[in-house]
C-alpha positions in Angstrom: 9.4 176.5 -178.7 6.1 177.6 -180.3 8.1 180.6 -181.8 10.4 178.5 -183.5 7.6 176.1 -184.6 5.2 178.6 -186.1 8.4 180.0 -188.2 9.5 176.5 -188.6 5.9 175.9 -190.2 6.4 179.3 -192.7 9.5 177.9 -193.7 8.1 174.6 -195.2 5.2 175.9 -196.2 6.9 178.6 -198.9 9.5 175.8 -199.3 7.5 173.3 -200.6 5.9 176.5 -203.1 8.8 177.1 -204.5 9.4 173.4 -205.6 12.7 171.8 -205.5 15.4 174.1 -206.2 19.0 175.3 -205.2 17.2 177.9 -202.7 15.0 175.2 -201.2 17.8 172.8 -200.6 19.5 175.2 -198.9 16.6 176.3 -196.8 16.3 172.5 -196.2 19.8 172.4 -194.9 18.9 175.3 -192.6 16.0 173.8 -191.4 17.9 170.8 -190.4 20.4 172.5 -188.4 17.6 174.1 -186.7 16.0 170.9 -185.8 19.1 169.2 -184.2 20.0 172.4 -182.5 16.4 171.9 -180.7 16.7 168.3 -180.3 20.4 168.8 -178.5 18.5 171.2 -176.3 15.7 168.7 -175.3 17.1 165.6 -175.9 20.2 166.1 -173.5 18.1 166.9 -170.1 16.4 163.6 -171.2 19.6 161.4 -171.4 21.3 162.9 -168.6 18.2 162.6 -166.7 18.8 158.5 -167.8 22.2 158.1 -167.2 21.7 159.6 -163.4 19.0 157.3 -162.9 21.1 154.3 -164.3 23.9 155.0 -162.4 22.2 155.3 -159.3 20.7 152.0 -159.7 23.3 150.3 -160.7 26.2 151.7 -159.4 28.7 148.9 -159.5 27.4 146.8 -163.0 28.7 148.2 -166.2 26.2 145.7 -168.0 23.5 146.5 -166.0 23.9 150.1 -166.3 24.5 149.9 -170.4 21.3 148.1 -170.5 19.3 150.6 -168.5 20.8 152.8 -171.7 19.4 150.9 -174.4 16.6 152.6 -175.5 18.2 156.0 -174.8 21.3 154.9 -176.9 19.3 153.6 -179.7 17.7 157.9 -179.8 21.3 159.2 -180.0 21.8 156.5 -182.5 18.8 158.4 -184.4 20.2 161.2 -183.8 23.8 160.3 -185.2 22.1 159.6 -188.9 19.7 162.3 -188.7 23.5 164.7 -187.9 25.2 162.5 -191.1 22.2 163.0 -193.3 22.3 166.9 -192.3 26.3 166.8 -193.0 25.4 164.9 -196.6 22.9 167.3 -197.3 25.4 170.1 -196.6 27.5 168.4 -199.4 25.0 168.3 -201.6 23.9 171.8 -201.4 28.0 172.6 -201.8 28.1 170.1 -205.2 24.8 172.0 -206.9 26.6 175.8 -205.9 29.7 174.5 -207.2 27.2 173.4 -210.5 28.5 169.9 -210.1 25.5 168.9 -210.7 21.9 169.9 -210.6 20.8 168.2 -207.1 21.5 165.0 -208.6 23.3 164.1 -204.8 20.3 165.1 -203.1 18.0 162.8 -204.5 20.4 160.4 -204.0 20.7 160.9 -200.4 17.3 162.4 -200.0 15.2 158.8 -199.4 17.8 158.3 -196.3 17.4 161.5 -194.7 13.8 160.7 -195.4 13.8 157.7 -193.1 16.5 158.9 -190.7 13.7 162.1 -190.0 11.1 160.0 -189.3 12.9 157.9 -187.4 13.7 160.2 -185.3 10.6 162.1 -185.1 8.9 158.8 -183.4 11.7 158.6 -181.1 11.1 161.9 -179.9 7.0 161.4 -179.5 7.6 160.9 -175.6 9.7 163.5 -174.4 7.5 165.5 -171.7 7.1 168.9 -173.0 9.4 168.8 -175.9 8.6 166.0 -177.9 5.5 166.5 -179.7 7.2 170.2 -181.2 10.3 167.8 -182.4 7.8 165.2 -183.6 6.2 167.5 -185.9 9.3 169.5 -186.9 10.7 166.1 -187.8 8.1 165.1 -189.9 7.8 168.1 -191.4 11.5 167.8 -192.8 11.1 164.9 -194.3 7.8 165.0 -196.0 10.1 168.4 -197.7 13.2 166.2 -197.7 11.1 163.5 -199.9 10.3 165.6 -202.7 14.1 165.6 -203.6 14.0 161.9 -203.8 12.5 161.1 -207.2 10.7 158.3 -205.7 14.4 156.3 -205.0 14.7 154.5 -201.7 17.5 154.1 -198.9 20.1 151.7 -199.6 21.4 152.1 -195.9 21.2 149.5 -192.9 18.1 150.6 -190.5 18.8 150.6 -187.0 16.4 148.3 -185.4 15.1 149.5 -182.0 11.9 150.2 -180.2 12.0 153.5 -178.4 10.4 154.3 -174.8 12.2 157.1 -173.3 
């Protein structure tokens, strides 16, 4: 985890040197995919973990067991927009290639992925072990994310939950 922090770290730093560009977005999409890879990896224990203890508990009430759930469900709900802001931004970078335009769809999605990131790096602030390396890999994607943004904002529905996993 430290390894993939540390070049994690490089990344954004000679990212955000560059300035925003076609070769930064495109880092920027790999940096995402990197950063949900590592949350599947430690988020997953976490919710299984969850569901085991739910289950056991209440092993014969659906509603009880969905609402043991909540506050896991509302992370994977993070999760889900950080994943359709990564699949966005994977559009975008495809439009600018294409010169469709000149990243004009990533600073229109960019303030979304901007909150989705953050989002989801304060959901992740207590995992045991993991969480403080997704915290700050989170937050470091979307303080790069928000310099495509031209100072726009998110137009999307926030999902309302507080977080205790």
């Amino acid at each position: 985890m430290r390894r993939v922090l540390l070049a994690f770290a490089l990344l954004a730093v000679s990212a955000c040197a560059s300035g925003p560009s076609l070769q930064s977005a495109i880092g920027l999409h790999n940096q995402s995919m990197h950063v949900l890879d590592a949350v599947d990896v430690h988020w997953a224990p976490v919710y299984t973990a969850a569901m085991v203890r739910a289950s056991a508990k209440f092993p014969d009430d659906d509603v009880a067991y969905r609402g043991a759930l909540t506050e896991f469900d509302a992370v994977n709900e993070f999760i889900n927009h950080a994943r359709q802001f990564t699949q966005l931004l994977h559009l975008a970078v495809e439009q600018w290639q294409a010169l469709n335009d000149g990243g004009d769809m990533l600073a229109e999605i960019a303030p979304c992925g901007v909150e989705a990131l953050n989002r989801l790096g304060d959901a992740f602030v207590a995992i045991p072990t993991a969480g403080a390396g997704l915290y700050a890999m989170s937050k470091m994607l979307a303080l790069q994310v928000e310099r495509y943004s031209d100072g726009g904002e998110c137009h999307q529905q926030p999902v309302a939950a507080e977080v205790r996993p």
